[in-house]
N, C-alpha and C positions, 0 to 999 in steps of 0.2 A: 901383753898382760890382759886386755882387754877380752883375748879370746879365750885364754887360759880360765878366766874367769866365767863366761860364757861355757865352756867345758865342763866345768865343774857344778855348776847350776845344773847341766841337763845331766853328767852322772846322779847328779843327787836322786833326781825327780824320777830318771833308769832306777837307779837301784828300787827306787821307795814303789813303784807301778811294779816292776818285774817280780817282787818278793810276795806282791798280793796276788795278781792275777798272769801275769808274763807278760808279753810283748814290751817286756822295756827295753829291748835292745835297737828296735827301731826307732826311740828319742836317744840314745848315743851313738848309733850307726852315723845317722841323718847331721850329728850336730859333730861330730869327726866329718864327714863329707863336706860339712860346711867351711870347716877350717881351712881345706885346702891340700891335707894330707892327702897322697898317693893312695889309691883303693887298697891292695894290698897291704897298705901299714896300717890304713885305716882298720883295716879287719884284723889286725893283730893286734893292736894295738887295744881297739875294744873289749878284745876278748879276755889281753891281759886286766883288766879291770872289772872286768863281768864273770872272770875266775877269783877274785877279791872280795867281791861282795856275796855270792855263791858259796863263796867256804864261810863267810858272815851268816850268811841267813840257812846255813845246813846245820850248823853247829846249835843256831838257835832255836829249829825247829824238832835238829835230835832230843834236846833238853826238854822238850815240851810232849816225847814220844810219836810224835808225827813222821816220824820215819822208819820202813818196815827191813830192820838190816836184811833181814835172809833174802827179803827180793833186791834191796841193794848189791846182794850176796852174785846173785846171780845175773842181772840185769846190768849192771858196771861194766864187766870188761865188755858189752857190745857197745856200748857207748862210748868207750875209750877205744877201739877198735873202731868206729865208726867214722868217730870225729876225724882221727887221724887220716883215714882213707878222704873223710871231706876235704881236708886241708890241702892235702896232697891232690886232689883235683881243682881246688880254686885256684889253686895258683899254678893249673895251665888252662883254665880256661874262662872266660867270659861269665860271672855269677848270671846273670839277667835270663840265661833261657829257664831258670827257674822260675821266671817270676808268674805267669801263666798259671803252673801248677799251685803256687804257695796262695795265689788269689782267688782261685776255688777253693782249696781247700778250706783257709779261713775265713771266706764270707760262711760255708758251710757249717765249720766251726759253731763261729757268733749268732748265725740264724739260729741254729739245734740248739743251743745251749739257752737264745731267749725265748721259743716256743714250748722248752721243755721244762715244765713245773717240775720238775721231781729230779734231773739229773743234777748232782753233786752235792743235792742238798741235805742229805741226811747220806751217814756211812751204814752202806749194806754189805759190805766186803763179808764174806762170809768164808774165807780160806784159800789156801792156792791149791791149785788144779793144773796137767799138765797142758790144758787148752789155755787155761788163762797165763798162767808161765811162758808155753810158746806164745802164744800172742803180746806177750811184754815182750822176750827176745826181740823179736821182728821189730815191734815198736821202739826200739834201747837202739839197735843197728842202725833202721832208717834215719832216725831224727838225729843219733850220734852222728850220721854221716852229714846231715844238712845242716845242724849246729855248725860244724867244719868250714861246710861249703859255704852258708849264709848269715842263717842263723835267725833271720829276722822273723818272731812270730813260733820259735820253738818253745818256749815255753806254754805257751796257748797251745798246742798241738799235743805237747807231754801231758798236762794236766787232763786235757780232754780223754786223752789214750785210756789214761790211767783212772779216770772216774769211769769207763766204758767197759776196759776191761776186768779190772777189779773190786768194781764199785767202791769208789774211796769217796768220799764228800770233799770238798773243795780243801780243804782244809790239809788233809789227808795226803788229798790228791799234790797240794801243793808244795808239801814238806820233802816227797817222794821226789816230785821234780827238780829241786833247787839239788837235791844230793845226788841225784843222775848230770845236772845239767854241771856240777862241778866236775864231776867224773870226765865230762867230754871235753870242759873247759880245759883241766889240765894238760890234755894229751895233745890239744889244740894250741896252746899256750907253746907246749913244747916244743912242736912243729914250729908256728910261726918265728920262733925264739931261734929257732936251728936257720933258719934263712934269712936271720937277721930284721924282721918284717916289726919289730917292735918297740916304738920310740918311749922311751923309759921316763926321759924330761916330762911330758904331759902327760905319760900315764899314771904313773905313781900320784900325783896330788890330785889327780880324778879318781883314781882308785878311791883313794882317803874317803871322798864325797859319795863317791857309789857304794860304799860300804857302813858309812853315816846312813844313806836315804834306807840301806836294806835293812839295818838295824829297826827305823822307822816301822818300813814295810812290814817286816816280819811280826813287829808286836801287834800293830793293827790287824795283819791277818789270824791269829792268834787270840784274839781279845776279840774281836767285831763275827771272826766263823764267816759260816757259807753266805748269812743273808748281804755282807760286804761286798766278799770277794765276787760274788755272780755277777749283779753287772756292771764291775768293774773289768771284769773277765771279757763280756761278751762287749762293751765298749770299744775295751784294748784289741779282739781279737777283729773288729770292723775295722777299727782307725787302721790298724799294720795291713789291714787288705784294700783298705781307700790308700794308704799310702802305694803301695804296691800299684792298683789301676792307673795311680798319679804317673808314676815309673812306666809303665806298659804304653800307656798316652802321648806319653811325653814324645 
């Protein structure tokens, strides 16, 4: 019970971090690892509740217009193409030689985003273009595929992507990712579901809490804007790459 309870405390505090800035999956990663569950169920099991709170905070961001369907239109199926190729690699092989990669990239992240006065903080999005379209593709595949495989710290990577390449403001940028990162969650969900990798007893009343905290999340990113989510963002996208060094160290 005791841990059960412990679970549901750190879904909460996932959902409500992930729904403003991302990287909340490395406070429910971290706190399934602690329980003791098998890596593989651990990552299924995650995902089924960070696919819970994702259709919570996509539903809530559509309502608010923060979500651009025609590049959902387009951008979706690489992310559900993606994930599923992720999936299907994690579970033959060893997650960790990612971790090198995912630790540059997001100190790079968290740095650019604190030296930079001006990224995300007002929306300059000015239309889709086939460079910026291909350059989503690419972005919807990769990160589909690493959501799969890891996952930790894709949210921070989608939002980045997507104030970079289409200049969305944090906001924007944020409403965009939660409905891509459901996208990959399902297909992911699917997969782990198909191998059996998904303990249902502790996910569902973590769900509940993870989807409680994004409800949270969502309003405050919604009501508080870019001057919030920023460095809340680049906090989140240090701590998941200090965790990550912890991991490499270790």
């Amino acid at each position: 019970m005791n841990t059960l309870i412990f679970l549901c405390i750190a879904g909460f505090l996932a959902g409500f971090i992930d729904c403003i800035s991302g990287g909340g999956g490395i406070i429910s990663l971290s706190a399934f690892l602690l329980s003791g569950l098998p890596p593989h169920l651990v990552l299924g099991t995650n995902k089924f509740c960070s696919c819970c709170s994702t259709l919570i905070s996509s539903i809530k961001f559509a309502q608010s217009d923060k979500v651009d369907f025609y590049l959902l239109k387009i951008l979706a199926p690489f992310s559900f193409l993606g994930a599923i190729l992720g999936v299907n690699t994690v579970l033959k092989i060893n997650g960790n030689y990612l971790n090198t990669i995912v630790l540059i990239l997001l100190l790079f992240v968290g740095i650019y985003s604190l030296f930079s006065k001006t990224a995300g903080m007002e929306d300059r999005f000015t239309g889709f273009s086939r460079k910026n379209m291909a350059l989503g593709i690419i972005l919807a595949l990769c990160l589909g595929f690493y959501d799969g495989f890891l996952g930790a710290g894709v949210g921070s990577f989608l939002i980045f992507g997507l104030i970079n390449i289409f200049g969305f403001d944090f906001v924007r940028a944020g409403g965009n990712c939660k409905a891509l990162n459901f996208i990959g969650n399902v297909a992911a969900v699917i997969m782990f579901a198909m191998r059996g990798q998904i303990n249902l007893k502790l996910g569902i009343p973590i769900a509940i809490f993870m989807i409680l905290g994004a409800r949270l999340g969502t309003k405050v990113a919604l009501n508080k804007g870019a001057k919030v989510i920023k460095p809340i963002f680049v906090t989140m996208s240090l701590a998941v790459a200090g965790k990550m060094l912890y991991v490499i160290m270790r």
